[in-house]
C-alpha positions in Angstrom: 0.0 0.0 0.0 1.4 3.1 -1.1 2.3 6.0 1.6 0.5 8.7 2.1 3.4 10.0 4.6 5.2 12.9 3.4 7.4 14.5 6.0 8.6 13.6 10.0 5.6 12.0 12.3 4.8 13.7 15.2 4.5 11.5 17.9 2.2 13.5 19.7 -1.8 13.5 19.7 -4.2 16.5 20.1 -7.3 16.1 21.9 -9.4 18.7 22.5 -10.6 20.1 25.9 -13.8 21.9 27.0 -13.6 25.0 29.8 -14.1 23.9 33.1 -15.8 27.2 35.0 -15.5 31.0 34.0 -13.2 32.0 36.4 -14.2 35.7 35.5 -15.8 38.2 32.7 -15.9 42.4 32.3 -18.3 43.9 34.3 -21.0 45.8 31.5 -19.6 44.2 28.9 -21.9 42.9 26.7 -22.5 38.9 26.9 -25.4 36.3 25.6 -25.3 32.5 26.2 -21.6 32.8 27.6 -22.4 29.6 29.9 -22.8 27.7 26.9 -18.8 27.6 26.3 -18.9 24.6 28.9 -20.9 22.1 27.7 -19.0 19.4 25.5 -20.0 20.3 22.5 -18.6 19.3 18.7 -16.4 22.5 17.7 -17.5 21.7 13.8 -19.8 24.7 12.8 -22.1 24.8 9.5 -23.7 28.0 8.0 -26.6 28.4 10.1 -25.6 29.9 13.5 -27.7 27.6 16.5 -27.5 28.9 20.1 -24.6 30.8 19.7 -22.2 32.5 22.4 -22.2 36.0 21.6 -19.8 38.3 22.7 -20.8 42.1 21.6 -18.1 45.3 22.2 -20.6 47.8 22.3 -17.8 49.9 23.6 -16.5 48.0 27.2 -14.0 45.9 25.3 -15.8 42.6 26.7 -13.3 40.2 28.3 -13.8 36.6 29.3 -11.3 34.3 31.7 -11.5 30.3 30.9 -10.0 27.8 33.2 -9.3 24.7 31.6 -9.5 22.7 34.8 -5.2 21.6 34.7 -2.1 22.4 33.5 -2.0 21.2 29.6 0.6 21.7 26.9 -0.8 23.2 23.3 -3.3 25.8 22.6 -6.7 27.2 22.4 -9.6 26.9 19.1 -12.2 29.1 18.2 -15.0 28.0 16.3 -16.4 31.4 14.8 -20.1 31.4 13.2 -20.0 34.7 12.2 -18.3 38.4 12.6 -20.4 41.6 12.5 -18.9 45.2 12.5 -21.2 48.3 12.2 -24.6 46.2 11.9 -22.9 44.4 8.6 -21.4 40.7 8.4 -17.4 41.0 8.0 -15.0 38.3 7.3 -12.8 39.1 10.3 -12.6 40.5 14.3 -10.0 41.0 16.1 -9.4 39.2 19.2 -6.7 39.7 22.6 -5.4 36.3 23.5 -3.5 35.4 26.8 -2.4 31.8 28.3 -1.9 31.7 31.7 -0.1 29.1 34.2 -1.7 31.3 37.0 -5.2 33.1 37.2 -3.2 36.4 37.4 -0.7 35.6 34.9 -3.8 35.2 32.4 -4.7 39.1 33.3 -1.5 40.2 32.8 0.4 42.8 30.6 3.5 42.2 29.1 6.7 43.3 31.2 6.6 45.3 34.9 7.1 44.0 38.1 5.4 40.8 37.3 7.6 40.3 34.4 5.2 38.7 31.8 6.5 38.0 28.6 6.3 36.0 25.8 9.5 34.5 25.9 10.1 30.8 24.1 6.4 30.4 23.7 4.7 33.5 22.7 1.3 33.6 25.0 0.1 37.0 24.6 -1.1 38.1 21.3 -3.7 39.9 19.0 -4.8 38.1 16.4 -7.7 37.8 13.4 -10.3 35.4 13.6 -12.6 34.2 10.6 -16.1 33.9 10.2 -16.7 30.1 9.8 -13.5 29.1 11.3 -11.9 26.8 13.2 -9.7 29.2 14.5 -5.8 27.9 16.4 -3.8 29.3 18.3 -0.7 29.0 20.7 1.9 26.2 21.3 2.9 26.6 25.2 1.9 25.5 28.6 -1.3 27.0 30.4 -4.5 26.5 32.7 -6.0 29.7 32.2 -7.3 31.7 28.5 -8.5 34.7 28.9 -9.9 36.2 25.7 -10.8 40.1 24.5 -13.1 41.0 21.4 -11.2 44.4 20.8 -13.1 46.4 18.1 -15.9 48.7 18.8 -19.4 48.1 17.4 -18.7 44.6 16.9 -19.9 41.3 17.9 -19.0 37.6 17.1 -21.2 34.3 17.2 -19.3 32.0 19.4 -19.9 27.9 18.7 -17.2 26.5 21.1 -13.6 27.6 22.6 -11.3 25.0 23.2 -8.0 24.0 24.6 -6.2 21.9 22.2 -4.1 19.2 24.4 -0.6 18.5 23.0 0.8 15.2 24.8 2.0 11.9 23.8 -0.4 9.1 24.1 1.1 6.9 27.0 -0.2 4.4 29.0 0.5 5.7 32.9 2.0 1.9 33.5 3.3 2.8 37.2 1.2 3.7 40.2 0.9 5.0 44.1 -1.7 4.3 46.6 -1.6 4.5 49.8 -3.5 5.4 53.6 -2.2 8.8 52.7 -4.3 11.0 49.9 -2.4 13.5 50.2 0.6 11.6 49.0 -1.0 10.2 46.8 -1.6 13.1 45.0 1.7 14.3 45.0 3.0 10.7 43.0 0.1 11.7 40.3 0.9 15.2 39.9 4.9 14.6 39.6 3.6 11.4 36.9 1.4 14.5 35.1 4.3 17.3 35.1 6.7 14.7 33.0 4.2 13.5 31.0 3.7 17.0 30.2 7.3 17.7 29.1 7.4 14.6 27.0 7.2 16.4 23.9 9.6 16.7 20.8 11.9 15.6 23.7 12.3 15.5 27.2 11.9 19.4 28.0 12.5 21.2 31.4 9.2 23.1 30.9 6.3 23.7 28.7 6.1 27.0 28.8 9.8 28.0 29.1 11.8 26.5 28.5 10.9 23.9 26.6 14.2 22.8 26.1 16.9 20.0 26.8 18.8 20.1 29.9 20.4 17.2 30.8 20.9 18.2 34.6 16.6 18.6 34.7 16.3 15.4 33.1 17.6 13.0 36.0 14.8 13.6 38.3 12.3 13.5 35.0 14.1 9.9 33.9 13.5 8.7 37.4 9.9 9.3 37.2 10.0 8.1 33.5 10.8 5.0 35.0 8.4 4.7 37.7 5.4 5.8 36.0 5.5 5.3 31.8 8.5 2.2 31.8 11.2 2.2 29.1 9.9 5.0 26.9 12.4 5.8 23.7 12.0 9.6 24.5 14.9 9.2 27.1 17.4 7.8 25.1 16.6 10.3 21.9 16.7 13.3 24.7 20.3 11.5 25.8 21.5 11.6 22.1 20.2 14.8 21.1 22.4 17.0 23.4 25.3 14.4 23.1 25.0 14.9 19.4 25.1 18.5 19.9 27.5 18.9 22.6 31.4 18.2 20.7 33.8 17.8 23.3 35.5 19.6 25.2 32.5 21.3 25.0 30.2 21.0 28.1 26.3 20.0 27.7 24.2 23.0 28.1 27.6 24.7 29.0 27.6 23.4 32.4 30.2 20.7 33.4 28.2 19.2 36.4 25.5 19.0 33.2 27.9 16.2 31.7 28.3 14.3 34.8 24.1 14.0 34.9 24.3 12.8 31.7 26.7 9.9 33.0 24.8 9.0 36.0 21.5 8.8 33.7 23.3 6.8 31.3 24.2 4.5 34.2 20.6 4.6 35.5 18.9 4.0 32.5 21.1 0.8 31.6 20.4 -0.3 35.2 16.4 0.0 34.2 16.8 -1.3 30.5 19.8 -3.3 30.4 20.1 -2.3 26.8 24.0 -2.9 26.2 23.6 -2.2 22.1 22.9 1.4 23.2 25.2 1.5 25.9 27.7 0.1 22.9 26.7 3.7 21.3 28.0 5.6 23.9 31.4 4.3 25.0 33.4 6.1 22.8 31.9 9.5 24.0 31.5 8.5 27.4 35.2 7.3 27.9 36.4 11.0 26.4 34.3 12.7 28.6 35.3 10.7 31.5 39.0 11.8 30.4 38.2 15.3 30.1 37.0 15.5 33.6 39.7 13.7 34.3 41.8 16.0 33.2 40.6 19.2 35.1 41.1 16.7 38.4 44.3 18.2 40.8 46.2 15.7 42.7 44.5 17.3 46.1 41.6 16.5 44.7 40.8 20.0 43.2 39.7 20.6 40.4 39.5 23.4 37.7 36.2 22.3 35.6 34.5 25.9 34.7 31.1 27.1 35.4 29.9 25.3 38.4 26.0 24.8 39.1 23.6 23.0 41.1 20.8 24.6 40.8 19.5 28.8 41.1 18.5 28.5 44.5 21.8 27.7 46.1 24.4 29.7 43.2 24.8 32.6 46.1 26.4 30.1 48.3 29.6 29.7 46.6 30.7 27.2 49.8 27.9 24.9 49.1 27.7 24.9 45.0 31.7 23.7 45.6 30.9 21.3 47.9 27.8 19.9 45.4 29.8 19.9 42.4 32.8 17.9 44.0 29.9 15.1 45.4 28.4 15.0 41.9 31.5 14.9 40.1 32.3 12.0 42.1 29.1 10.1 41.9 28.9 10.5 38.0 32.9 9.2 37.5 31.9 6.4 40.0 29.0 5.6 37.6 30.9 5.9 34.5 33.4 3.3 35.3 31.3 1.4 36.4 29.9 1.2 32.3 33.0 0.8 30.8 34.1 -2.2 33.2 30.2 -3.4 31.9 32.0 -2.5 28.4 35.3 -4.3 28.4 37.3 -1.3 28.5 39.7 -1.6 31.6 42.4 0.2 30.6 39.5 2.9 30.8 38.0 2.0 34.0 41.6 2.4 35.6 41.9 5.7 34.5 38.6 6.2 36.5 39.0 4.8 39.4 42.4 6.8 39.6 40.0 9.9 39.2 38.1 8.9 42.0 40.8 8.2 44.0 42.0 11.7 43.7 39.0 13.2 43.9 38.0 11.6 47.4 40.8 13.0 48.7 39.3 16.4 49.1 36.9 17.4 51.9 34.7 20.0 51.0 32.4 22.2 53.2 28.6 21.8 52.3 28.4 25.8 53.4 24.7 24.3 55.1 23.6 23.8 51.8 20.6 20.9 51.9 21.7 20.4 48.2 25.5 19.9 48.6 24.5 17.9 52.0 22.5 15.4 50.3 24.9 15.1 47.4 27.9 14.6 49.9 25.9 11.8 51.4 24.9 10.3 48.6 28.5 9.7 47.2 29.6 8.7 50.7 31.8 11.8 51.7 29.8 12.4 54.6 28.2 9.9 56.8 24.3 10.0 56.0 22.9 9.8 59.6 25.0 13.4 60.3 24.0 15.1 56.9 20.7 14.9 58.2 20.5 15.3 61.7 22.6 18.8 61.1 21.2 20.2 58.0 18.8 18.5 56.2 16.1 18.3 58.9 17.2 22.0 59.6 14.1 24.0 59.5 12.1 21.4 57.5 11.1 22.6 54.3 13.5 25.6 54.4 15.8 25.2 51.7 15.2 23.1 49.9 14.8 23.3 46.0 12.4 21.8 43.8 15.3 20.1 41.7 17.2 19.0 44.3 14.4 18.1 46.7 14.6 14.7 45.2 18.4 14.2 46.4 17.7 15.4 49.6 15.1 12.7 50.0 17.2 10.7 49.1 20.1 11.1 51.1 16.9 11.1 54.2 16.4 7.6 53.1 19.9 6.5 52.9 19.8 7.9 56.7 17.0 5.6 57.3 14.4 8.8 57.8 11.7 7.6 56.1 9.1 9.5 57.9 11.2 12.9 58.0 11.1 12.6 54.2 7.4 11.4 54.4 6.9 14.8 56.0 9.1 17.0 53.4 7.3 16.1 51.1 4.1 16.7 52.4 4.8 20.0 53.6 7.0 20.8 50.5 5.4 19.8 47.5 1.8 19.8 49.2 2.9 23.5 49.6 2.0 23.8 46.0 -0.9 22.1 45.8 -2.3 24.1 48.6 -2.1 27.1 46.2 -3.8 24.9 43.5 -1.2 23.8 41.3 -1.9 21.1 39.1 1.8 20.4 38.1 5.3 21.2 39.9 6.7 24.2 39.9 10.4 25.1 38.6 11.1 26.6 41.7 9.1 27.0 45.4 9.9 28.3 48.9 7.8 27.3 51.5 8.3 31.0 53.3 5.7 31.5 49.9 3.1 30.3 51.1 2.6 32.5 53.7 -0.7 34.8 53.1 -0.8 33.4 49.6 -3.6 33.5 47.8 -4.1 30.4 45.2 -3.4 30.7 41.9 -6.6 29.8 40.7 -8.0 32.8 41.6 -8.0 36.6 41.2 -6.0 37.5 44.3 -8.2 39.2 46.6 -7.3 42.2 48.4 -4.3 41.8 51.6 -3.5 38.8 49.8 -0.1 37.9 47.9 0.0 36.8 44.0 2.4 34.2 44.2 3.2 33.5 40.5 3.9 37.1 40.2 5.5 38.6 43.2 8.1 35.6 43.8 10.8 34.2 41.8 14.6 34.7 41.3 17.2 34.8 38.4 15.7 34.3 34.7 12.1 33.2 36.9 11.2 36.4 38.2 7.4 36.8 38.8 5.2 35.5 35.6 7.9 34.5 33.8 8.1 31.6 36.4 7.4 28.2 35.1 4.5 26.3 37.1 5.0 22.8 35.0 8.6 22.2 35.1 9.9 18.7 35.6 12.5 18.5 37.7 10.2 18.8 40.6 8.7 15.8 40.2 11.4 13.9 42.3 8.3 12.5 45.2 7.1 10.1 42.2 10.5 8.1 41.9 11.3 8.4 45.6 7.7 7.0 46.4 8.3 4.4 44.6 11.8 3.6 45.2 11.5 3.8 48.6 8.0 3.3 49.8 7.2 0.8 47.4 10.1 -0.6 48.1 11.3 -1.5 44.6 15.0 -1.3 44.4 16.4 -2.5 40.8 19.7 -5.0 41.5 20.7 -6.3 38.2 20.6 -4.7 34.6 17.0 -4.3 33.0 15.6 -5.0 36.1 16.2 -8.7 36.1 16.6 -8.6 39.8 14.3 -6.5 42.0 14.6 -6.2 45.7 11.7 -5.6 47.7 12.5 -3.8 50.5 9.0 -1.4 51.7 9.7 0.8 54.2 6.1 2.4 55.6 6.8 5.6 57.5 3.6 6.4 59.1 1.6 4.5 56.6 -0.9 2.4 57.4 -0.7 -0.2 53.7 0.8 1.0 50.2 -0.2 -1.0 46.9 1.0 0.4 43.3 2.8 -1.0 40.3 6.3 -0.5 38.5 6.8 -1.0 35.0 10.0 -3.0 34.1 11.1 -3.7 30.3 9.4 -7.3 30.8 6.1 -5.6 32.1 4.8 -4.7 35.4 5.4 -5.4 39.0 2.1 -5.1 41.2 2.9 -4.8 44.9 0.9 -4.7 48.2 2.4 -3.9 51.8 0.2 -4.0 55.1 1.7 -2.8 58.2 0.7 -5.2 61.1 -0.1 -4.4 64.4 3.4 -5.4 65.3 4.7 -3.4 63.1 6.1 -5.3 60.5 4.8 -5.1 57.1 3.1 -8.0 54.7 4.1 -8.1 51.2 2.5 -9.2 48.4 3.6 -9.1 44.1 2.5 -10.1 40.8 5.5 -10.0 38.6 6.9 -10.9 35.2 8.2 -14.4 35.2 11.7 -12.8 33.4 11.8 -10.7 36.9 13.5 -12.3 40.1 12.2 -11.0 43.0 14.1 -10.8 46.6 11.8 -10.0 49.1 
């Protein structure tokens, strides 16, 4: 059968999504049948006009707020019956449209204090619509539409207005549930953030800015793996900045940016056990692990330019040091590990050489919860101290929405389950509090504090939280409220809560190993390359916990 195809496939799918509520509309302005724009109805319009929404500038330029109910990726359609101008039909009207992540952001103007824009993904526009059309517009991320009919003595005949949903049509194969709904919650909405971002590639966010960084995408990988199993998406996001990124040249100019990139690799073969692609990468992965090498001092210094974390902690110089040095040594650890998998020994001696340099140096975490965790985690600093003196400093003060998921991490390795069973519920509940829908790019929990949500207007005494707060290139609107390296509680939940630890390549050998916190019974599943693993833990009244699992017969399972 012959082809029909003519260009590059778009993985993606579009489905089309109805207003939830009318969050708000000009007062005087002129409108007829507005309510009508939420019922489900087809978008296709004929000729004949029936019920229409009309929307009249009689002049008050007439403004209507949608909220689409949740974050989506894409952009809003207008089916049009017909324009008038001046009493007389007219092929055209001109229309205001602004996306919104927030309530507020959606009544913005360009630029101020709030710093709106329409940077990467332009979300503030006038535009022409047609008379009998189907009228698009918009490619970014957005709950909120609000729309403006801006000529005078004018009026359009409204059939439907729709958000049109961008996304890739995966299965969600993993799950979380547990005594805990708040918890809950939290695994879905991290699942919902990535599943946004899984676009072209693996972005950082969907409204900006909707590119790949390989630092963002470790947490996003995690969750990858614990919610959608062992989608292609990751290793085409891996080989499109590797592709991209000729050494010496670092990945998205940051060194520590290279090391994620070996620590994913690592990961991901861990989950896949896919040695053909891991064959792809040796020869780039042994060259990088020799150009770190290189910038490695005998004290165990080193000179690698441009060290980052993540924004939150770049004013403590003390504790992005300390950070670097820990990742450094967990991603040269890592690679070595894949080139003895390889056959490349020569190589791995070079590496462990590196580490034994690099472990010779003692850095101070400057009270960073970042640089803590990350010394923990690479075993410079016992785990059990790292968090008795500055992780559970203050609870969720500090931390980062990137690096929340090492600092749980490095809770876990100290055996405080139900310290990070409280971070998280007080940290990324934070944003749900405000109604968030997805994780945010960046959060501090002194935020929340007379905040109003951001699915509202903000009423008077209250704070605007999308546009007062934010730091560096995220100031106010410009703020990304879908970005995913915040969804960090997915992965750990399972990892840890769940209990499913992954012990051989491609997940031929999981341990089982729940630990409950304060939870009462957890059941959920993990997808593996052979399918899924479906657990259930009880705690008993004397404490310990009863397992149960359904797994593939590929899978061996230590419980």
């Amino acid at each position: 059968m012959k082809s029909m195809s003519i260009g590059k496939r778009d993985h993606r799918i579009r489905e089309y999504v109805t207003p939830k509520r009318i969050v708000w509309k000009t007062a005087d302005a002129a409108f007829e049948n507005e309510e009508l724009l939420l019922q489900d109805k087809d978008s296709q319009v004929l000729i004949t006009p029936d019920n229409p929404v009309i929307i009249r500038n009689d002049g008050i330029t007439p403004g209507i707020l949608l909220d689409f109910g949740l974050e989506l990726h894409g952009g809003i359609q207008l089916a049009i019956w017909n324009c008038v101008k001046k009493g007389e039909l007219t092929k055209r009207a001109k229309v205001r449209v602004r996306f919104g992540e927030s309530v507020m952001e959606a009544m913005s103007e360009i630029g101020g204090e709030t710093n709106a824009t329409n940077d990467h993904a332009i979300r503030d526009q006038i535009l022409d619509i047609s008379f009998l059309g189907m009228n698009e517009f918009g490619n970014t991320g957005f709950r909120f539409v609000r729309i403006d009919l801006l000529e005078e003595d004018c009026f359009i005949q409204v059939n439907t207005i729709k958000a049109i949903f961008y996304h890739r049509y995966l299965p969600l194969k993993g799950s979380f549930n547990s005594s805990d709904p708040l918890l809950n919650q939290i695994w879905d909405t991290g699942a919902y953030t990535v599943y946004l971002n899984m676009q072209d590639y693996i972005w950082d966010g969907i409204k900006r800015d909707r590119m790949v960084w390989i630092g963002d995408m470790h947490p996003e990988v995690a969750t990858i793996q614990a919610a959608f199993g062992p989608e292609k998406i990751v290793p085409q996001s891996l080989d499109f900045v590797r592709d991209r990124t000729t050494l010496p040249d670092w990945m998205n100019t940051f060194p520590s940016y290279s090391a994620w990139w070996m620590i994913i690799q690592h990961d991901w073969y861990m989950y896949t056990g896919d040695k053909a692609y891991l064959n792809e990468q040796k020869g780039y992965l042994i060259a990088l692990l020799d150009q770190m090498g290189s910038h490695i001092k005998n004290n165990g210094t080193n000179t690698m330019p441009n060290p980052f974390l993540d924004w939150p902690t770049v004013h403590n110089k003390n504790g992005v040091h300390a950070g670097v040095h820990a990742l450094f040594i967990l991603a040269i650890e890592k690679a070595t590990h894949l080139i003895k998998i390889l056959g490349d020994f020569s190589a791995a001696e070079r590496g462990e050489s590196y580490l034994k340099k690099l472990t010779k140096y003692k850095p101070n975490h400057g009270n960073s919860k970042q640089a803590g965790a990350l010394l923990a985690l690479s075993g410079q600093e016992e785990a059990l101290q790292i968090n008795e003196n500055v992780l559970s400093k203050a609870g969720a003060k500090g931390v980062s929405t990137f690096y929340g998921y090492y600092i749980l991490q490095a809770k876990a390795l100290a055996k405080d389950v139900s310290g990070a069973l409280d971070l998280i519920r007080e940290y990324w509940g934070g944003m749900l509090s405000l109604g968030a829908t997805t994780f945010w790019e960046d959060f501090d929990i002194d935020w929340l504090q007379n905040a109003a949500r951001i699915d509202q207007l903000t009423p008077k005494g209250k704070i605007d939280v999308h546009g007062t707060y934010g730091d560096h290139c995220y100031v106010g609107y410009r703020h990304s409220l879908c970005h995913g390296w915040a969804s960090g509680p997915t992965a750990w939940l399972s990892q840890h809560i769940l209990g499913i630890k992954i012990n051989e390549p491609g997940c031929k050998v999981i341990e089982i190993t729940p630990s409950l916190g304060d939870l009462e019974w957890v059941e959920g599943s993990f997808p593996t390359p052979y399918g899924t693993i479906k657990v259930k833990h009880y705690k008993q009244k004397d404490g310990s916990i009863e397992t149960s699992y359904e797994a593939p017969t590929e899978v061996e399972i230590i419980n």
